[in-house]
Residue frames as a rotation matrix with the C-alpha (Angstrom) as fourth column:
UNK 1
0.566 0.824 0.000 0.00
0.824 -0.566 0.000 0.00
0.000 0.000 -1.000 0.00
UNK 2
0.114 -0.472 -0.874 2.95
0.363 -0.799 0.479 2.27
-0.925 -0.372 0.080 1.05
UNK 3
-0.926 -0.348 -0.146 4.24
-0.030 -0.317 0.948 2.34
-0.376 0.882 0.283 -2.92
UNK 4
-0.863 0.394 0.316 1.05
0.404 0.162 0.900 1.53
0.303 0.905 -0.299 -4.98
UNK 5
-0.803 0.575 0.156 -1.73
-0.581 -0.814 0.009 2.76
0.133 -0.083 0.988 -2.92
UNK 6
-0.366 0.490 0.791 -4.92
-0.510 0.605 -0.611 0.67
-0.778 -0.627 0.029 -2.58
UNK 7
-0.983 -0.055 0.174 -5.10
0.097 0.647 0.757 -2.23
-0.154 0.761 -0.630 -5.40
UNK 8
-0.393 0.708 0.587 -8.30
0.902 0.420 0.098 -1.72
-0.177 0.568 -0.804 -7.14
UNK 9
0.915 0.373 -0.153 -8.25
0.331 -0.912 -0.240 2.54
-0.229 0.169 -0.959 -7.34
UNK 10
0.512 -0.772 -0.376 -4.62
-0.730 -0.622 0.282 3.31
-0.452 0.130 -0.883 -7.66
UNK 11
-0.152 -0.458 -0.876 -3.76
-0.982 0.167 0.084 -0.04
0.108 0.873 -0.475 -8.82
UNK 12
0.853 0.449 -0.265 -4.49
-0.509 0.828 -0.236 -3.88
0.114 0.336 0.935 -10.25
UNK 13
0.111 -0.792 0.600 -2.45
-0.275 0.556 0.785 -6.66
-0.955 -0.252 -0.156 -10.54
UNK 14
-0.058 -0.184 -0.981 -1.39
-0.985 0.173 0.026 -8.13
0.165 0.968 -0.192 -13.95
UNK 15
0.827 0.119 -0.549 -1.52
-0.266 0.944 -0.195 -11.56
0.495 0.308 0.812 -14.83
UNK 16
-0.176 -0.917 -0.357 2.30
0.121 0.340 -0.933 -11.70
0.977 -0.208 0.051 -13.80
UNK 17
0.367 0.390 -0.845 0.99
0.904 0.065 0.423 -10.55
0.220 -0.919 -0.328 -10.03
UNK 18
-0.540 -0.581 -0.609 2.44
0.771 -0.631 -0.083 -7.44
-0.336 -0.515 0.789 -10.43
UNK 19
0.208 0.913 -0.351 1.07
0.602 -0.403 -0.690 -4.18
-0.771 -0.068 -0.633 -9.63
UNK 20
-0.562 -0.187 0.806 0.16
0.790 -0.409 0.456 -1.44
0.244 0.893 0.378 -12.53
UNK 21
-0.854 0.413 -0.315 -0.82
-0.048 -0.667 -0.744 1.91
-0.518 -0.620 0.590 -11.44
UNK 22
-0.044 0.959 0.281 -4.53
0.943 0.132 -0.304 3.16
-0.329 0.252 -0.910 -12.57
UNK 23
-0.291 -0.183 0.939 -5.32
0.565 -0.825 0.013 5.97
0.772 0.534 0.343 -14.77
UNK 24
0.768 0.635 -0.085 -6.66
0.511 -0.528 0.678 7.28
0.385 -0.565 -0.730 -11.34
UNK 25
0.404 -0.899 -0.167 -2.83
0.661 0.161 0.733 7.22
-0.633 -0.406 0.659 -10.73
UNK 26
-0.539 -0.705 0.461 -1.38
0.707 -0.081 0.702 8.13
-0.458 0.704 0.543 -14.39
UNK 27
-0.805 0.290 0.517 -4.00
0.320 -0.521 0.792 10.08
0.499 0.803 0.326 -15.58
UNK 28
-0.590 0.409 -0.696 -5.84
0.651 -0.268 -0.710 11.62
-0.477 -0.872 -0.108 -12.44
UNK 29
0.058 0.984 0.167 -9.51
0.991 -0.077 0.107 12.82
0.118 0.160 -0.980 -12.67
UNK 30
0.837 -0.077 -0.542 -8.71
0.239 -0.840 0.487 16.23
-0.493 -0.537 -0.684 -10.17
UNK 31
0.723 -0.603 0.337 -5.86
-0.317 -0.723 -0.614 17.37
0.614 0.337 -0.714 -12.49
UNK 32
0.618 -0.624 0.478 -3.26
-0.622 -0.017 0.783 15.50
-0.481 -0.781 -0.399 -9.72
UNK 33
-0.078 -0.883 -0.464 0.55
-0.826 0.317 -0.465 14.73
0.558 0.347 -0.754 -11.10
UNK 34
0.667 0.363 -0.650 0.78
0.157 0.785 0.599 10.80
0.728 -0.502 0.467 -9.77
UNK 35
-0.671 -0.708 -0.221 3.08
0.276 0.039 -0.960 11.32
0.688 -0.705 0.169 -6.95
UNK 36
-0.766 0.555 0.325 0.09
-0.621 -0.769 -0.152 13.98
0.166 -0.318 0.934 -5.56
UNK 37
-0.262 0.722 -0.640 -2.31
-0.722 0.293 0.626 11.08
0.640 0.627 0.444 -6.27
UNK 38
0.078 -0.044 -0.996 -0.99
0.458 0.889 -0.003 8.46
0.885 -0.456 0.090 -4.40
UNK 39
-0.873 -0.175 0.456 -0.64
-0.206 -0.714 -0.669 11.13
0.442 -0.678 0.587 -1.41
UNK 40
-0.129 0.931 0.343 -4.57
-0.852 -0.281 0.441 11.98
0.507 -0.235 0.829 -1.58
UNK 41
0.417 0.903 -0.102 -4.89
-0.340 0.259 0.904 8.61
0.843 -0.343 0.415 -0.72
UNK 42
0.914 0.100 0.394 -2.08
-0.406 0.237 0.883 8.12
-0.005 -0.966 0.257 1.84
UNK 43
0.683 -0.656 0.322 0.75
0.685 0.728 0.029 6.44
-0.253 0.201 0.946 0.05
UNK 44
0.839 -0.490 -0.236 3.87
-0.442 -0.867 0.228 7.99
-0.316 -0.088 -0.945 -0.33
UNK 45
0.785 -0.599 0.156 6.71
0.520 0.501 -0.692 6.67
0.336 0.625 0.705 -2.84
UNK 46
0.821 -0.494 0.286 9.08
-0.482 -0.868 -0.116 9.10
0.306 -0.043 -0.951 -1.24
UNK 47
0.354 -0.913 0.205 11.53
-0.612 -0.060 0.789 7.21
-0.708 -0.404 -0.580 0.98
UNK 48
0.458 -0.470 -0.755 14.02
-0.876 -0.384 -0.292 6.61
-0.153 0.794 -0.588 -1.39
UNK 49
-0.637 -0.770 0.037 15.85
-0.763 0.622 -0.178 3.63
0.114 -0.142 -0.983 0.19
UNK 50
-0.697 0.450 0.558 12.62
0.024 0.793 -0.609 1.46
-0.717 -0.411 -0.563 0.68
UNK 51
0.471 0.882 -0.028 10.97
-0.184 0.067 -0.981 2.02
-0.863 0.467 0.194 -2.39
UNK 52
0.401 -0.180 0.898 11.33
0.538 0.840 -0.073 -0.25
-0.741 0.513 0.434 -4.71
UNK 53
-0.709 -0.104 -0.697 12.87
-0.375 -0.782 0.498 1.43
-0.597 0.614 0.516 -8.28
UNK 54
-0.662 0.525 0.535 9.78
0.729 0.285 0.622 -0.43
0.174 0.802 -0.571 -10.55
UNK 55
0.437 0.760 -0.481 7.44
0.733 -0.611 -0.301 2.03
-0.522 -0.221 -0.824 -8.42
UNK 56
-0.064 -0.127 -0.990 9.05
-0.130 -0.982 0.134 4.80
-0.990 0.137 0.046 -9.67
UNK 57
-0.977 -0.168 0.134 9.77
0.137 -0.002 0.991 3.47
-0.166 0.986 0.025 -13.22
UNK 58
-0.354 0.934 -0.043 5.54
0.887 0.320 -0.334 2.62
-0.298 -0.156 -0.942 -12.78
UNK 59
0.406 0.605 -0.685 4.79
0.620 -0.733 -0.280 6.31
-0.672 -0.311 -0.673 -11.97
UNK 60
-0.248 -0.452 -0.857 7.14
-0.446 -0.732 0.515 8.48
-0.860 0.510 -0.019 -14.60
UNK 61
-0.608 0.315 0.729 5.41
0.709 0.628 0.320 5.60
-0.357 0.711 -0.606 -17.57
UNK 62
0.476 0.732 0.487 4.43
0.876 -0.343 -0.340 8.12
-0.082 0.588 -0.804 -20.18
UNK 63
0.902 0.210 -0.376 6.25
0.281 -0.949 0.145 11.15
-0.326 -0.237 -0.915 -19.20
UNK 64
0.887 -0.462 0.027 9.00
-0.275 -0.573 -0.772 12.88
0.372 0.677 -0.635 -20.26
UNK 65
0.696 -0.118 0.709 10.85
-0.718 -0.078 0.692 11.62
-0.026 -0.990 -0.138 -16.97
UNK 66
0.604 -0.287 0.743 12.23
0.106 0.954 0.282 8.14
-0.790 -0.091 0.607 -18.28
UNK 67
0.612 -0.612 0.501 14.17
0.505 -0.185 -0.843 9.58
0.608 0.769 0.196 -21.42
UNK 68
0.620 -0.635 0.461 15.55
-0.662 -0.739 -0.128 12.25
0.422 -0.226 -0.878 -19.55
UNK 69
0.522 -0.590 0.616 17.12
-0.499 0.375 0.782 9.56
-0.692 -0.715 -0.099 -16.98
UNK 70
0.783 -0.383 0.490 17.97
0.597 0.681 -0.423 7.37
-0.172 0.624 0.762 -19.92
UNK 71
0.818 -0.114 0.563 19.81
0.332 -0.706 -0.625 10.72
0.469 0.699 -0.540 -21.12
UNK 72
0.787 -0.125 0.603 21.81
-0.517 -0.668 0.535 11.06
0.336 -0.733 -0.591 -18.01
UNK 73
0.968 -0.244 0.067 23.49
0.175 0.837 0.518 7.94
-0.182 -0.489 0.853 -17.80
UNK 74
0.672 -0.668 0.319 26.06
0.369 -0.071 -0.927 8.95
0.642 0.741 0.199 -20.02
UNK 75
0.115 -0.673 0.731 27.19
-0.178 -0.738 -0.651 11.02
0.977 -0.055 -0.205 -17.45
UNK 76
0.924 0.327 0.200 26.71
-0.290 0.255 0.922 9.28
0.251 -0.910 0.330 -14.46
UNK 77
-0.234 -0.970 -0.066 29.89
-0.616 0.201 -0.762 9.07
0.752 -0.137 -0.645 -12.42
UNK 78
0.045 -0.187 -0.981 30.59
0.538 0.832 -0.134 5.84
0.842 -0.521 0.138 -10.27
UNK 79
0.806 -0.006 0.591 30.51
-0.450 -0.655 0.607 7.24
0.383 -0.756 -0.531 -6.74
UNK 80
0.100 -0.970 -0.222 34.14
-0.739 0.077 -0.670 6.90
0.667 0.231 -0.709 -4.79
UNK 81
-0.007 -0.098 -0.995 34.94
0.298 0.950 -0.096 3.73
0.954 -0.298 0.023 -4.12
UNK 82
0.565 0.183 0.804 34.57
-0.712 -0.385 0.588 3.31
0.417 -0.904 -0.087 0.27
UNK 83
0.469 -0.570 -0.674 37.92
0.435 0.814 -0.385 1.97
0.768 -0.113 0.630 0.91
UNK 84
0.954 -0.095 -0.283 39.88
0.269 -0.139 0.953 2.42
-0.130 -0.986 -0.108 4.05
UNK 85
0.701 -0.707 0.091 43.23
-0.541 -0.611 -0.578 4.34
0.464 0.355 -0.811 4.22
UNK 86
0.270 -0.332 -0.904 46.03
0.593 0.797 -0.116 2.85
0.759 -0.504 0.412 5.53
UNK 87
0.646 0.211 -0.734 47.13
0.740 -0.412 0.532 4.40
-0.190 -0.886 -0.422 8.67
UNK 88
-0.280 -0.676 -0.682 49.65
0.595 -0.679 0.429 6.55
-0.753 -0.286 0.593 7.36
UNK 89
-0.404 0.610 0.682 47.43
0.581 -0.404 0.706 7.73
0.706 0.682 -0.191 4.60
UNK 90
0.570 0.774 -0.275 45.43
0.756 -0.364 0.544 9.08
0.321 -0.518 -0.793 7.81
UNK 91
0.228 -0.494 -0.839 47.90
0.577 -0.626 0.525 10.84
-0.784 -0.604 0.143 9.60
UNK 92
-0.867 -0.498 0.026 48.98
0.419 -0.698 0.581 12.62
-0.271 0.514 0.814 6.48
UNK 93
-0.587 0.397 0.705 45.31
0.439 -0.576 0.690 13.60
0.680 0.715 0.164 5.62
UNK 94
0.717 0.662 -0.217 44.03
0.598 -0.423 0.681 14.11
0.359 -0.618 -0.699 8.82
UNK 95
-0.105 -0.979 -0.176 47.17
0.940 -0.155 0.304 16.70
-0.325 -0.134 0.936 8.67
UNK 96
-0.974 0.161 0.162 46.75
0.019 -0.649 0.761 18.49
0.227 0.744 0.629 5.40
UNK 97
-0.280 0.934 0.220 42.74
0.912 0.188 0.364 17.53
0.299 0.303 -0.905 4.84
UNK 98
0.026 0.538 -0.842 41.34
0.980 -0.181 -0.086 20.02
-0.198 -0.823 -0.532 7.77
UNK 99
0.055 -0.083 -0.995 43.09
0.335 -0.937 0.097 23.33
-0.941 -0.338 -0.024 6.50
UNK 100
-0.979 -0.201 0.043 42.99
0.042 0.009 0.999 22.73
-0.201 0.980 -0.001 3.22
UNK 101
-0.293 0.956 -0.018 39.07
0.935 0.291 0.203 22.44
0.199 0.043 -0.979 3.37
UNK 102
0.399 0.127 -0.908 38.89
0.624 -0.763 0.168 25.58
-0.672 -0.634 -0.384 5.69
UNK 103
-0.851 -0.425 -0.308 41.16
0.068 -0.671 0.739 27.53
-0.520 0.608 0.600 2.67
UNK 104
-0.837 0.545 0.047 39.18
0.327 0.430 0.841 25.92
0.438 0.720 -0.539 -0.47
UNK 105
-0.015 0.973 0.232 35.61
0.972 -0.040 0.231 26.89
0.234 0.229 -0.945 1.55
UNK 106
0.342 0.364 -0.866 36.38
0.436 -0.878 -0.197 30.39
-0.832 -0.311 -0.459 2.90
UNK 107
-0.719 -0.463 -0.519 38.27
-0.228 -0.547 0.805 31.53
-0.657 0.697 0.288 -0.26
UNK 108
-0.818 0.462 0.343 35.47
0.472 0.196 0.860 30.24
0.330 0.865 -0.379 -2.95
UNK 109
0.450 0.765 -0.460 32.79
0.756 -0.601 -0.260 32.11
-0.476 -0.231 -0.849 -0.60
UNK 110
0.158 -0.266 -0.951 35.32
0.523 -0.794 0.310 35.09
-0.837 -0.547 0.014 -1.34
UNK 111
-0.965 -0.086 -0.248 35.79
-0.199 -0.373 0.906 35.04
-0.171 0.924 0.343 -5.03
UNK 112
-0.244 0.919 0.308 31.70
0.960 0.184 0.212 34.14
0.139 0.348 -0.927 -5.40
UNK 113
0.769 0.639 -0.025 31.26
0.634 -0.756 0.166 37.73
0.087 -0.144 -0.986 -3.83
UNK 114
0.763 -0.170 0.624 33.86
0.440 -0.571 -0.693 39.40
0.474 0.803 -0.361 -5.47
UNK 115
0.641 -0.764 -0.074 36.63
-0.025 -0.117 0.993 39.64
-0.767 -0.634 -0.094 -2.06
UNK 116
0.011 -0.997 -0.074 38.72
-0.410 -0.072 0.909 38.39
-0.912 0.020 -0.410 -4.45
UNK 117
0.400 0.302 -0.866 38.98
-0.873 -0.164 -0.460 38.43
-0.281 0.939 0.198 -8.26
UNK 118
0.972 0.160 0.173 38.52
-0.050 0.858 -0.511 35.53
-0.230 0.488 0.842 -10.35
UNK 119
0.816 -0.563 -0.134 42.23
0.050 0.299 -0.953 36.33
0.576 0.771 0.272 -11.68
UNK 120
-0.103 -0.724 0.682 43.77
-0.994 0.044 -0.105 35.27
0.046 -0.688 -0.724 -8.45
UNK 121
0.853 0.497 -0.159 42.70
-0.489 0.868 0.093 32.02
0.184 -0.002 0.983 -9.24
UNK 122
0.569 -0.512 -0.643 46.21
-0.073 0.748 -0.660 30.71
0.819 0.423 0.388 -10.00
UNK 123
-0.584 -0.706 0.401 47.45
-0.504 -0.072 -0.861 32.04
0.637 -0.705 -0.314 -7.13
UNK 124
0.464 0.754 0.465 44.46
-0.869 0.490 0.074 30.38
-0.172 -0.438 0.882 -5.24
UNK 125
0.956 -0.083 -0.281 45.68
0.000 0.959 -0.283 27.04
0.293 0.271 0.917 -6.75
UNK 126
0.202 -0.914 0.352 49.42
-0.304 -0.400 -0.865 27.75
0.931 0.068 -0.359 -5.34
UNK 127
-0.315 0.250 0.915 48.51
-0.925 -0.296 -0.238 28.71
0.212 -0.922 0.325 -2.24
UNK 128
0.812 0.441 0.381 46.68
-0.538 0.819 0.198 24.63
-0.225 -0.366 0.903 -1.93
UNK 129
0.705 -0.643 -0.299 49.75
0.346 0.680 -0.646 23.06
0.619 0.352 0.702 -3.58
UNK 130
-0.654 -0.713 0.253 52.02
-0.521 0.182 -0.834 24.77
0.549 -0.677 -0.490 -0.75
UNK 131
0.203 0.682 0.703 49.10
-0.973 0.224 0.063 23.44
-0.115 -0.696 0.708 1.95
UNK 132
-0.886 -0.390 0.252 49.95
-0.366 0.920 0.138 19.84
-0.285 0.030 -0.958 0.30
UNK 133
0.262 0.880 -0.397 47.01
-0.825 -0.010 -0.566 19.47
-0.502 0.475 0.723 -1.89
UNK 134
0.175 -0.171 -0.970 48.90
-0.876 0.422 -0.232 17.22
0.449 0.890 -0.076 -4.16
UNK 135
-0.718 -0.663 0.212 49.61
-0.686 0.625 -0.372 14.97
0.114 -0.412 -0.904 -1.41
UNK 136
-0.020 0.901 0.434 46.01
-0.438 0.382 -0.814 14.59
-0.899 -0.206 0.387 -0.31
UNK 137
0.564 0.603 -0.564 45.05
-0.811 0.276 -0.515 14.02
-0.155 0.748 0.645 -4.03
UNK 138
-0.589 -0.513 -0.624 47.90
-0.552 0.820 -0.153 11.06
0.590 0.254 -0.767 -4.38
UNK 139
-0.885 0.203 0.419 46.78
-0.246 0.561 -0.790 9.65
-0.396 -0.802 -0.447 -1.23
UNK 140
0.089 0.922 0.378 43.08
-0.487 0.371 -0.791 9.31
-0.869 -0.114 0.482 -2.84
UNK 141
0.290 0.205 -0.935 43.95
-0.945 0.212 -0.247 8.10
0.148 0.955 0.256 -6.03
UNK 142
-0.594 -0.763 0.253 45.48
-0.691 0.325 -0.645 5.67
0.411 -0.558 -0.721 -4.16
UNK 143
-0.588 0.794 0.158 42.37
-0.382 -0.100 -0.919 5.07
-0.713 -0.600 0.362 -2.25
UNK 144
0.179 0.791 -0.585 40.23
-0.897 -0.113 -0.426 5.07
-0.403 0.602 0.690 -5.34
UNK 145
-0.239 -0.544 -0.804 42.98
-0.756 0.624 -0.197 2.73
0.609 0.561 -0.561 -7.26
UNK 146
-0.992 -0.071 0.105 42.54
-0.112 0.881 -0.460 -0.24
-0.060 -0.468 -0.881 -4.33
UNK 147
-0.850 0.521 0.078 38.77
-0.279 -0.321 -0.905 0.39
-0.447 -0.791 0.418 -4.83
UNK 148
-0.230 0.010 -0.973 38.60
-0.949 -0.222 0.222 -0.42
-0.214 0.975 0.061 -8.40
């Protein structure tokens, strides 16, 4: 009920036992987008991590929604890999990591509102390579590489 709603107004079974939304769903009487639909009657496709992905594929069936994602893949990056450092990987980034972050977020607030002009950039990128930027970034490729 949580994903489909109540099985003879929001949705049937097929022959295969699976559900199929209703045009009360896909093609709502009151002018309601199906997410809104399945609301009115209580159901709620929202949490992300417990709803199935067919519900969603179910509900975006017709719209413009399923190309676009199709469109996107291309660019979909792999998310980084959740490998453990070795301990001296830590100590060197829990070193560098902390003030390098603190540079990198108060300086990009400062060139966004114009503290400091876009054509300090290179210095801007100096300024992290003395901090030991290049270490951090070995140390994750590193990271990434065992992750592969």
């Amino acid at each position: 009920m949580l994903e489909y709603g109540v099985e003879g107004l929001s949705f049937t079974r097929g022959s295969d036992g699976k559900p199929r939304f209703t045009d009360f769903v896909l093609k709502n009487p009151n002018g309601l987008d199906p997410y809104n639909a399945l609301r009115s009657l209580g159901a709620s496709n929202t949490i992300l991590v417990r709803t199935p992905a067919q519900a969603y594929v179910d509900l975006n069936v017709g719209t413009d929604a399923i190309p676009f994602g199709q469109r996107l893949l291309s660019y979909r990056v792999e998310p980084f890999p959740e490998v453990m450092l070795t301990a001296e990987e830590q100590r060197v980034i829990d070193r560098l990591q902390p003030d390098i972050k603190t540079y990198q977020d108060e300086t990009r607030v400062k060139f966004l509102i114009g503290e400091i002009p876009l054509s300090n950039w290179d210095s801007y990128v100096q300024t992290l390579r003395s901090m030991g930027l290049e270490d951090v970034q070995k140390i994750r490729q590193q990271q990434y590489n065992r992750g592969k």
